[in-house]
DOZAVEX-356693 format. One record per residue (C-alpha): residue number from 1; x, y, z. Coordinates in Angstrom, 3 decimals. Layout:
N
[node NUM, [X, Y, Z]];
...
***
This chain:
415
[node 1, [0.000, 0.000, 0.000]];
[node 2, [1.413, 3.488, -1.122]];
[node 3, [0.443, 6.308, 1.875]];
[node 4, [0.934, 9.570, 0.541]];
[node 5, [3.530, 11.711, 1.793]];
[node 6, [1.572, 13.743, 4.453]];
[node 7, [0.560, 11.216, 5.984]];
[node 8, [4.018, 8.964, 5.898]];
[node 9, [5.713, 11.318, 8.287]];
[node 10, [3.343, 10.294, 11.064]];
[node 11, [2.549, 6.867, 10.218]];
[node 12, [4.341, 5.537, 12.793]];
[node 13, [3.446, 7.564, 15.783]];
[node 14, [0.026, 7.670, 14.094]];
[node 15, [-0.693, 3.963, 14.381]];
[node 16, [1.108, 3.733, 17.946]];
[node 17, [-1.423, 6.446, 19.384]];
[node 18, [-4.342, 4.937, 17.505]];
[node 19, [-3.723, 1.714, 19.063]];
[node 20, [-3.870, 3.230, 22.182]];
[node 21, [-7.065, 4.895, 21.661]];
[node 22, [-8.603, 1.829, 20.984]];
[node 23, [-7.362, -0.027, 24.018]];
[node 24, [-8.032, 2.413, 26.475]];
[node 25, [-11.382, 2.615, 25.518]];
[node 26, [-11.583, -1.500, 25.830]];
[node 27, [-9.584, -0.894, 29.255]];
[node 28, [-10.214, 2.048, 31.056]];
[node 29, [-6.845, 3.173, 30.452]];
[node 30, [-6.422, 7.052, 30.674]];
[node 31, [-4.063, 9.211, 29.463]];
[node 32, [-2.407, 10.249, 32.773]];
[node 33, [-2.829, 6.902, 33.748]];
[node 34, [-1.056, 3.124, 33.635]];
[node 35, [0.334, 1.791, 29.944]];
[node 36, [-0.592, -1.622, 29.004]];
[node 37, [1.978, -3.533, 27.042]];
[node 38, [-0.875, -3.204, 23.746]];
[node 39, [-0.972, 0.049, 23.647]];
[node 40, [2.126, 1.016, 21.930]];
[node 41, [3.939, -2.496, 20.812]];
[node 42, [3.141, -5.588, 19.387]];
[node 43, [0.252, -7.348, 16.627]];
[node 44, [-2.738, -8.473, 19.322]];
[node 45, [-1.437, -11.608, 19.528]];
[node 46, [-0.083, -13.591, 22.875]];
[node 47, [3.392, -13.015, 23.001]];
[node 48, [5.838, -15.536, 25.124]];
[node 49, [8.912, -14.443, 23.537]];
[node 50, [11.685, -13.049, 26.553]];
[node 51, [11.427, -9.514, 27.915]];
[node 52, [14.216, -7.348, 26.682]];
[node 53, [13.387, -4.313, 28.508]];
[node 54, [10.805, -2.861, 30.666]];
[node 55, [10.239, 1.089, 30.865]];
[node 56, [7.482, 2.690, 33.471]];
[node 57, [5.656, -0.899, 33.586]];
[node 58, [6.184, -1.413, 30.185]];
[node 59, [7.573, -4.609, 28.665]];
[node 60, [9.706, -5.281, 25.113]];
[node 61, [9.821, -8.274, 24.567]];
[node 62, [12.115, -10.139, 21.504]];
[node 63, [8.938, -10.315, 19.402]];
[node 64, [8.608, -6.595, 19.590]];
[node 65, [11.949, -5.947, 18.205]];
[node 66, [11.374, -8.331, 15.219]];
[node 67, [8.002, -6.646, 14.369]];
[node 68, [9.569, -3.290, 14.948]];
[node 69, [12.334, -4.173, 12.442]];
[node 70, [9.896, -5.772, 10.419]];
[node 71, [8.513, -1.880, 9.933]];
[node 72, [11.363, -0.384, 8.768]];
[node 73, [11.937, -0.140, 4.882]];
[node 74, [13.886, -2.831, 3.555]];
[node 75, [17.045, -0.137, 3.205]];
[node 76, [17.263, 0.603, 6.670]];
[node 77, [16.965, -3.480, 7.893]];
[node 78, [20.643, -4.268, 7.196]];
[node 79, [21.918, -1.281, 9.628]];
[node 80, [20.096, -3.414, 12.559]];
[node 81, [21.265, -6.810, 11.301]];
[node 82, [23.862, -7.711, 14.622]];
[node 83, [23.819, -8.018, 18.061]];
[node 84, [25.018, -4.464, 18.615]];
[node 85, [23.008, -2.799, 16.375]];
[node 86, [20.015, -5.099, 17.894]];
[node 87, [20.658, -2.566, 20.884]];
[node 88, [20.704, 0.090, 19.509]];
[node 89, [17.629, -0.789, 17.708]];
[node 90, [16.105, -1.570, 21.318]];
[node 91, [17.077, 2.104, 22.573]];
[node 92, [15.352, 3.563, 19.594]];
[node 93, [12.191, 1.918, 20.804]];
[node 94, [12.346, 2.481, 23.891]];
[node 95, [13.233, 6.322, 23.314]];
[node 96, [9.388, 5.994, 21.146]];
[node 97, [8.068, 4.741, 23.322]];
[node 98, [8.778, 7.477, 25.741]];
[node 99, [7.935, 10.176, 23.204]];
[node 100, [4.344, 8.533, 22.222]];
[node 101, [3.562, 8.185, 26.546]];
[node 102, [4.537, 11.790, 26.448]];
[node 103, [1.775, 12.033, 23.874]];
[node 104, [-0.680, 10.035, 25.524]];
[node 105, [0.161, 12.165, 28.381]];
[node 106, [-0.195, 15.463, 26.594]];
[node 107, [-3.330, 14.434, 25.372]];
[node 108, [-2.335, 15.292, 22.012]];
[node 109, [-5.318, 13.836, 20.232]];
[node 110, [-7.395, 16.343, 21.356]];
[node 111, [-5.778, 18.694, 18.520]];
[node 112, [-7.975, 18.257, 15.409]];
[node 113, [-4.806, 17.294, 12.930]];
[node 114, [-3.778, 14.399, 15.072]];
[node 115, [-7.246, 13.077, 15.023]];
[node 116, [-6.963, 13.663, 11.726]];
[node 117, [-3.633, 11.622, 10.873]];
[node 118, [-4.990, 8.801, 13.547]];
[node 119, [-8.593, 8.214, 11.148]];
[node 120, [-6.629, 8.657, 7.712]];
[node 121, [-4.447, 5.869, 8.403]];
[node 122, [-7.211, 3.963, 10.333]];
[node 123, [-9.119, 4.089, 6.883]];
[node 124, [-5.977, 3.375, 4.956]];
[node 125, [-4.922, 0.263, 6.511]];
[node 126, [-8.456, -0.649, 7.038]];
[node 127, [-9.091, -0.602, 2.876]];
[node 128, [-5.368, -1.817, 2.287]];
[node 129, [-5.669, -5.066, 4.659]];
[node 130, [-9.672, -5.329, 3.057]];
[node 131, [-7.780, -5.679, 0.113]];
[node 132, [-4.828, -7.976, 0.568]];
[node 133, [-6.391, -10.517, 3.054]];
[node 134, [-10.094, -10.265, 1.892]];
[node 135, [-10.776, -9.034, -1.940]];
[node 136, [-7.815, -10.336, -3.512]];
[node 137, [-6.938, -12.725, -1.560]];
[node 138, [-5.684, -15.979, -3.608]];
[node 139, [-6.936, -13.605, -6.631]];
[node 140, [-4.711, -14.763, -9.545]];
[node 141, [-6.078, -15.161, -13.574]];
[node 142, [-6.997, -18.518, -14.660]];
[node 143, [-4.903, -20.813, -16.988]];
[node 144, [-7.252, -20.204, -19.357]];
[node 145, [-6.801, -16.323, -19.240]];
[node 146, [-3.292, -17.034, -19.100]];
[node 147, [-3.436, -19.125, -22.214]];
[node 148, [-5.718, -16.488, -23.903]];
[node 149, [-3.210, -13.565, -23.009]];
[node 150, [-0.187, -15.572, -24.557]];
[node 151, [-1.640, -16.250, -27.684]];
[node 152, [-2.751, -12.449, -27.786]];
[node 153, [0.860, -11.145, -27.542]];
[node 154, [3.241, -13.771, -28.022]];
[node 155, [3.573, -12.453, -31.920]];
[node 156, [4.634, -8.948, -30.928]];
[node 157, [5.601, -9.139, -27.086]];
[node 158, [7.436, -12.957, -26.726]];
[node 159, [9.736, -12.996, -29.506]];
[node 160, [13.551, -13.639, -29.144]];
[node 161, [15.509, -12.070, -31.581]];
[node 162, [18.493, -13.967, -33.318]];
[node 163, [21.996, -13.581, -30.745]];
[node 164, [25.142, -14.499, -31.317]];
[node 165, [27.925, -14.545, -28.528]];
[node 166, [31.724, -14.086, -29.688]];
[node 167, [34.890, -13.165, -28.174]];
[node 168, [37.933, -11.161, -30.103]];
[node 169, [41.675, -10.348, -30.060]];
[node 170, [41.752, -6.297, -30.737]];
[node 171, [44.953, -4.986, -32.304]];
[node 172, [45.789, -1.993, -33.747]];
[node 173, [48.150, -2.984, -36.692]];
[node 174, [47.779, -6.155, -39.379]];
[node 175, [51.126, -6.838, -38.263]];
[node 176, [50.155, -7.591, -34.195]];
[node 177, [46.558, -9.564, -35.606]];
[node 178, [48.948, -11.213, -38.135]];
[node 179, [51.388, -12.688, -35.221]];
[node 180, [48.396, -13.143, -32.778]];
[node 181, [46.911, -15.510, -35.615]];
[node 182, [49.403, -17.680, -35.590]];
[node 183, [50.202, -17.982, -32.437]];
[node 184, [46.560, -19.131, -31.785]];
[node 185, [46.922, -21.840, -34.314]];
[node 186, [51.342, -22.539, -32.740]];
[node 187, [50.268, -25.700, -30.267]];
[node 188, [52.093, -24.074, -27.483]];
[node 189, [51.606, -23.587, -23.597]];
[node 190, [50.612, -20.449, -24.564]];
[node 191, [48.345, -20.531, -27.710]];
[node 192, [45.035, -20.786, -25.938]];
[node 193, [42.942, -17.590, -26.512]];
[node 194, [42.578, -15.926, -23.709]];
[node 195, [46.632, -16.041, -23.282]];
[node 196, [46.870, -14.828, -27.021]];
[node 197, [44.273, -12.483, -25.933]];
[node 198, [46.433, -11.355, -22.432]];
[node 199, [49.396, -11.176, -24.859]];
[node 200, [48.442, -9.160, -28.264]];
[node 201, [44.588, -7.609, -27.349]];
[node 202, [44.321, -3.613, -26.959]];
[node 203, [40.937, -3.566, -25.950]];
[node 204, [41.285, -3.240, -22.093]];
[node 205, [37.379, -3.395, -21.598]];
[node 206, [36.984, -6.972, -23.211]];
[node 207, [40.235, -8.183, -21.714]];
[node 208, [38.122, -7.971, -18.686]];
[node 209, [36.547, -10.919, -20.141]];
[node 210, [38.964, -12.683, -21.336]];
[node 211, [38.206, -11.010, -24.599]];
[node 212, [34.538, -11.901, -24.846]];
[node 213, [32.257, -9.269, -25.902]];
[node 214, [28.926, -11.544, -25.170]];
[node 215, [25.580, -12.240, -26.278]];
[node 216, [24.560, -9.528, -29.056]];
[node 217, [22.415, -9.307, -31.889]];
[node 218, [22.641, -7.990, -35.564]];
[node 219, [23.187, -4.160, -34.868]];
[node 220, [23.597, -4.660, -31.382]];
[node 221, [25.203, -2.971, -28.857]];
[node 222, [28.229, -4.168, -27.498]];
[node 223, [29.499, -2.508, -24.429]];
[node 224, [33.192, -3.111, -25.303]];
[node 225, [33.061, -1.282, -28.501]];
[node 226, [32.049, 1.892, -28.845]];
[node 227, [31.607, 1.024, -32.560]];
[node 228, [29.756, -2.256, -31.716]];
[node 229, [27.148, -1.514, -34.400]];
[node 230, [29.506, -1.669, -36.981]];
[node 231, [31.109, -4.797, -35.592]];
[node 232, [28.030, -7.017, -35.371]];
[node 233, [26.891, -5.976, -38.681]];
[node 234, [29.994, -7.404, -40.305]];
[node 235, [30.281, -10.504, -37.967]];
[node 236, [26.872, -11.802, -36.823]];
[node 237, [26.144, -14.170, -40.172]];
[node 238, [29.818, -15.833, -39.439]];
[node 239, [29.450, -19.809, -38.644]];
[node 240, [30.871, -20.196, -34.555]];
[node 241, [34.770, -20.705, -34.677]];
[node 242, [37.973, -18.905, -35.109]];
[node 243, [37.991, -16.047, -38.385]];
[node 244, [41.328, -14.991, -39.357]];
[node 245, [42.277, -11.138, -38.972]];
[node 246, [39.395, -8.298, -40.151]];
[node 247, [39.551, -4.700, -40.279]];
[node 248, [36.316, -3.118, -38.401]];
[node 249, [36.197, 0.284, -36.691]];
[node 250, [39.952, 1.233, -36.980]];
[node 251, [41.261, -2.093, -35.494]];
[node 252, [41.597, -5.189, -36.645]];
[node 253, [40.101, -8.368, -34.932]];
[node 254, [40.694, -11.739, -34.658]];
[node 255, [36.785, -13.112, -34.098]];
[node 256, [35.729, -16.470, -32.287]];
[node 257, [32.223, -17.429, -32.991]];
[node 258, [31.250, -18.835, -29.932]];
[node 259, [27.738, -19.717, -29.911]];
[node 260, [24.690, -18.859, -31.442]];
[node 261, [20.987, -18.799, -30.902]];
[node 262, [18.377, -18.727, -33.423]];
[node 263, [15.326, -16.244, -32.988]];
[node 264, [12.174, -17.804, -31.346]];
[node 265, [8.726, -17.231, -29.976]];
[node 266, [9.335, -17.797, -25.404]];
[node 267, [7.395, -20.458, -24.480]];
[node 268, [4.358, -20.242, -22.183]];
[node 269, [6.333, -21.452, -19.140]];
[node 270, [8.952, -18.900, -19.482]];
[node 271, [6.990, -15.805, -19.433]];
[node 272, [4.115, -17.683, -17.404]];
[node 273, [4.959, -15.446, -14.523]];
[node 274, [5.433, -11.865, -16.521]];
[node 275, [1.931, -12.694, -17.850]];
[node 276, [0.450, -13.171, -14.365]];
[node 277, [2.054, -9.982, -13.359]];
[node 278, [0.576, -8.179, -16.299]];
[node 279, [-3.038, -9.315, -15.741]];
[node 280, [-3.336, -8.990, -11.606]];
[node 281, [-3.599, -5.168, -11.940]];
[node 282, [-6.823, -5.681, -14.179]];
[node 283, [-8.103, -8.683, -11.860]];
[node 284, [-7.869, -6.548, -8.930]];
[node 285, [-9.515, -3.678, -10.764]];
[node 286, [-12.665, -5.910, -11.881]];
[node 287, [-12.744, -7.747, -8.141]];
[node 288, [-12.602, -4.216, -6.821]];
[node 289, [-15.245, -2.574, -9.165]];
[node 290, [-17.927, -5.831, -8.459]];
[node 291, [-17.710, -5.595, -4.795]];
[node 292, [-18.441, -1.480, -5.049]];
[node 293, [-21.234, -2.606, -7.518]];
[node 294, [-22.684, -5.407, -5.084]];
[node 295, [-21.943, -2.967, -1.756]];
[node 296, [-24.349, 0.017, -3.800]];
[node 297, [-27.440, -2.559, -4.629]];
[node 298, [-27.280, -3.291, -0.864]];
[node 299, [-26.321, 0.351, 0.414]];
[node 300, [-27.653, 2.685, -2.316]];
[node 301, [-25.787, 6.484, -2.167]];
[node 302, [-27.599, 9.112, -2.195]];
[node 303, [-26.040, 12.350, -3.397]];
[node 304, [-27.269, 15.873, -2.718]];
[node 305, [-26.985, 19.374, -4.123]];
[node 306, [-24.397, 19.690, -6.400]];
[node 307, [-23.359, 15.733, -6.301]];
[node 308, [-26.730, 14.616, -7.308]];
[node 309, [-26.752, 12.252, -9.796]];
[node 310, [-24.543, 13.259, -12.778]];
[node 311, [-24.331, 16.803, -11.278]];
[node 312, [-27.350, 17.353, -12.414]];
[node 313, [-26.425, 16.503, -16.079]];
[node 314, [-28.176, 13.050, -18.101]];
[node 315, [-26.875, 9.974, -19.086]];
[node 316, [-26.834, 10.984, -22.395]];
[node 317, [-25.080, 14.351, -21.702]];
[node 318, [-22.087, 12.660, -19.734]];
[node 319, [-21.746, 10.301, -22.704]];
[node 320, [-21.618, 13.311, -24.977]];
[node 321, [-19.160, 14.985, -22.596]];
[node 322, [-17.116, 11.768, -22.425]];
[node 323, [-16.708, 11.256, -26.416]];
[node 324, [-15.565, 15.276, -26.839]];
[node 325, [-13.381, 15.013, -23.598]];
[node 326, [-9.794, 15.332, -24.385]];
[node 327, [-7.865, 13.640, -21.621]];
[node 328, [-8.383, 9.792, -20.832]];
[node 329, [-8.621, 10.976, -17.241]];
[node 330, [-11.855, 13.103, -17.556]];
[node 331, [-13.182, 10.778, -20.193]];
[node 332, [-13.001, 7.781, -16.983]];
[node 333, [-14.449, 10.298, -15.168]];
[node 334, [-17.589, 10.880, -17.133]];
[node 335, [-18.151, 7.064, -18.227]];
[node 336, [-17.418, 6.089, -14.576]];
[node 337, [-19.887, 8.885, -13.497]];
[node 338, [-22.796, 7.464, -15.748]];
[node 339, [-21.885, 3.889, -14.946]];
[node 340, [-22.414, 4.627, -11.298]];
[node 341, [-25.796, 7.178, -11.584]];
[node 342, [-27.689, 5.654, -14.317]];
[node 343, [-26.709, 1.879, -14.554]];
[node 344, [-30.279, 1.800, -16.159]];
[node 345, [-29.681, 3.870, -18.626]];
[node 346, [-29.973, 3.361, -22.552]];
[node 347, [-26.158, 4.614, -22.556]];
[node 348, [-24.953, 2.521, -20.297]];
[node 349, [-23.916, 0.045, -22.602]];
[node 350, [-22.387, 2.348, -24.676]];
[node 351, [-20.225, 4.009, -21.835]];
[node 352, [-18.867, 0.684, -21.125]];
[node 353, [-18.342, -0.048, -24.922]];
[node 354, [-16.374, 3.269, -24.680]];
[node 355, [-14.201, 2.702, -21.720]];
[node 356, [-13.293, -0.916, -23.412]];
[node 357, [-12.056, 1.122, -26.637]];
[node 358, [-10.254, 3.970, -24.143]];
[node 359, [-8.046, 1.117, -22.553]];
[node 360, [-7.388, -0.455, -25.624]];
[node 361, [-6.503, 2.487, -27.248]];
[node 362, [-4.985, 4.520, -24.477]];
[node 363, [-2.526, 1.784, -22.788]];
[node 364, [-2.857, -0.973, -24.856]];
[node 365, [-4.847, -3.182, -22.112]];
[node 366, [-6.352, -5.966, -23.223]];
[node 367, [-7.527, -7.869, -20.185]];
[node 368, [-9.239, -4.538, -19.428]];
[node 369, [-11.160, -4.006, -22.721]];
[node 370, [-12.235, -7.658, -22.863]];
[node 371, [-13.313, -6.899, -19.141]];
[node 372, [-15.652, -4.284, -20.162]];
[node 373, [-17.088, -5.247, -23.123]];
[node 374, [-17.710, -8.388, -21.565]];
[node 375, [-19.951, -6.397, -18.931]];
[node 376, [-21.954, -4.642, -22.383]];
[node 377, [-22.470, -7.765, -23.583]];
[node 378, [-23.901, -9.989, -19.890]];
[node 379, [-25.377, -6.799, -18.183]];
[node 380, [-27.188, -5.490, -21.109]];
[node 381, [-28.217, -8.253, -23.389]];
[node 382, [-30.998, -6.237, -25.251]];
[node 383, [-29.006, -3.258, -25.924]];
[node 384, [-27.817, -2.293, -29.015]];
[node 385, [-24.421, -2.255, -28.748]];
[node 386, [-24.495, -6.204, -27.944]];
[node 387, [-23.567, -7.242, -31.298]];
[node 388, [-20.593, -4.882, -31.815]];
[node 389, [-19.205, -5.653, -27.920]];
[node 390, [-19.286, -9.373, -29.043]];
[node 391, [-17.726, -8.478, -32.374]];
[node 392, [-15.010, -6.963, -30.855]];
[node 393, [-14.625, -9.725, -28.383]];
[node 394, [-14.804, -12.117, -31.040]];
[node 395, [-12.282, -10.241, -32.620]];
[node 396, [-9.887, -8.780, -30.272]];
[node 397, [-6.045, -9.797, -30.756]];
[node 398, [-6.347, -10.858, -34.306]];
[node 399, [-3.229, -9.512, -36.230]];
[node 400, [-5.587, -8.107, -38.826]];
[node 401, [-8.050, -6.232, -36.567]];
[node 402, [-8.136, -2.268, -35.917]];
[node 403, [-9.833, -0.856, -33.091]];
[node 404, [-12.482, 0.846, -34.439]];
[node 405, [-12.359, 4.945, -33.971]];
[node 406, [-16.094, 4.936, -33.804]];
[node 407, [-19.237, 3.449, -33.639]];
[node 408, [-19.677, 4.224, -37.362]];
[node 409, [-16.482, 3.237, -38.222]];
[node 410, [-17.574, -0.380, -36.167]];
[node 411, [-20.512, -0.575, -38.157]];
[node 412, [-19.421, -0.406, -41.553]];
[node 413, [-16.919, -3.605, -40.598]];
[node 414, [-17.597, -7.011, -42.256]];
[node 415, [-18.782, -9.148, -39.767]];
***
């Protein structure tokens, strides 16, 4: 969960006094009064681990450091990762703990912006943990979305272009590549490359290496060579093993071929988990946007004075609005707006046809315009925009098909 940057400052203390709010209310405690354990450490859960410290009554225990360090960003862990720092990890709490008793003390909720902080990130972990441990819990896409979403971009997204991976003697006369040559192809102790390499090469980059310059493809970059464009232009149709001498780029080169790797489409399994990644923003979109949807047929809203419904402007004016809008922000905005005061509506359909073309036109996501005009299509069966939501479902991912611009454009389409 991302918290904003107002209210990150005061997260911590935030949550520590909140706690204690809550507790005191279960336990009489009062703010000039005793400090149970609760109030300021731990998760709510019984803790036998051994006491560390105690301050004024109150106890640290080993599980409180661990959850304590379990807090802190991930680039702050390693500076409490010994015994020593372990200490000084223990004074910090205990010097918090002093300062948020001092608050308690001071009654500081009673100022309106630390009530404030305490019910922001009451509501924000509230909504986060709803999220993680309820909504999406277990929420991943099904093999066969998986399946559907390879096939849908494996021709433009999954492709592995042609490599080649070489290593080279660089030398900066005929002469040197010349007697470098040969002594490759001499039979003595030293006629292995990388010695022949250690020996005659001028490129002190490669000879990092061992004079291998890697994996690259035709016009690739390769880091070694500031002309590496040229290089792999000249070399990358070359059958693997040794090439005598060539001039490229000012130098001349002695090229081993050492491998090479035809291009390919990935394979499901290898980009199984990239896929999953890709489609779990759109899941938790559509689980979040049906629970709303279920939670306002149980729990209508009702909106007054200038949030009534549409702000006081029709369905079909916000659908107007939405096709003129110019940024895909405010055109959300307006379809969302309709979606959510006129679900009856005759344009209903139609704004959901419309945010399945924004997606797909906007950023290119899929999972989300099959989402919506999925909706069009099972919500409102009658409507006319059925046909050309299941056309484009029908249709969507095909190598020949163009998103239509319009409805009119859709129309005129051979079906």
């Amino acid at each position: 969960m991302i918290i904003p940057s107002t209210v990150r400052r005061y997260a911590c203390a935030a949550l520590v006094l909140s706690a204690a709010l809550v507790l005191a209310s279960c336990n009489g405690n009062s703010a000039s009064g005793g400090y149970a354990k609760g109030d300021l450490f731990g998760d709510g859960q019984k803790d036998a681990s051994p006491v560390v410290a105690r301050v004024g009554g109150v106890e640290i225990t080993q599980r409180d450091l661990e959850l304590r360090l379990k807090e802190m960003p991930d680039d702050q862990k390693s500076q409490y990762a010994g015994q020593a720092e372990q200490r000084q990890l223990l004074r910090l709490m205990i010097g918090e703990l002093m300062m948020a008793q001092g608050g308690l003390d001071a009654d500081v909720t009673a100022q309106p912006e630390v009530m404030q902080q305490l019910i922001t990130v009451r509501r924000m972990v509230l909504e986060g943990a709803f999220k993680e441990h309820v909504l999406w819990k277990d929420l991943a896409p099904t093999p066969e979305q998986i399946q559907q979403e390879y096939e849908l971009q494996k021709a433009v997204h999954y492709q592995v272009a042609a490599a080649v991976q070489a290593r080279h003697i660089q030398c900066n006369t005929k002469a040197d590549a010349d007697a470098a040559w040969a002594r490759l192809h001499s039979g003595g102790d030293r006629s292995a490359f990388p010695y022949v390499a250690a020996d005659f090469s001028r490129n002190p980059l490669s000879l990092q290496q061992e004079g291998i310059l890697g994996w690259f493809n035709r016009s690739g970059f390769i880091g070694a060579l500031p002309y590496g464009k040229e290089f792999s232009e000249v070399v990358f149709d070359w059958a693997p093993g040794l090439h005598p001498p060539v001039q490229i780029g000012g130098h001349w080169h002695i090229v081993d071929i050492m491998d090479r790797q035809s291009a390919r489409v990935l394979s499901l399994a290898e980009v199984r988990d990239r896929i999953v990644d890709q489609l779990k923003p759109g899941l938790q979109d559509a689980a979040r946007d049906e629970y709303l949807a279920t939670r306002l047929k149980e729990a209508p809203v009702e909106y007054f004075g200038e949030f009534r419904p549409g702000s006081g402007r029709t369905a079909a004016e916000l659908l107007k609005l939405g096709m003129l809008a110019a940024k895909f922000e405010r055109k959300l905005e307006l379809y969302d707006t309709l979606l959510e005061d006129y679900p009856d509506s005759k344009e209903a359909p139609m704004a959901l046809f419309m945010k399945a073309n924004l997606y797909l036109d906007t950023t290119g996501d899929m999972y989300r315009c099959r989402y919506f005009l999925q909706q069009a299509v099972e919500r409102y069966p009658q409507s006319e925009i059925r046909d050309q939501a299941q056309f484009m479902l029908d249709n969507l991912g095909k190598v020949d098909f163009r998103s239509p611009r319009s409805i009119q454009e859709l129309n005129t389409q051979p079906r």
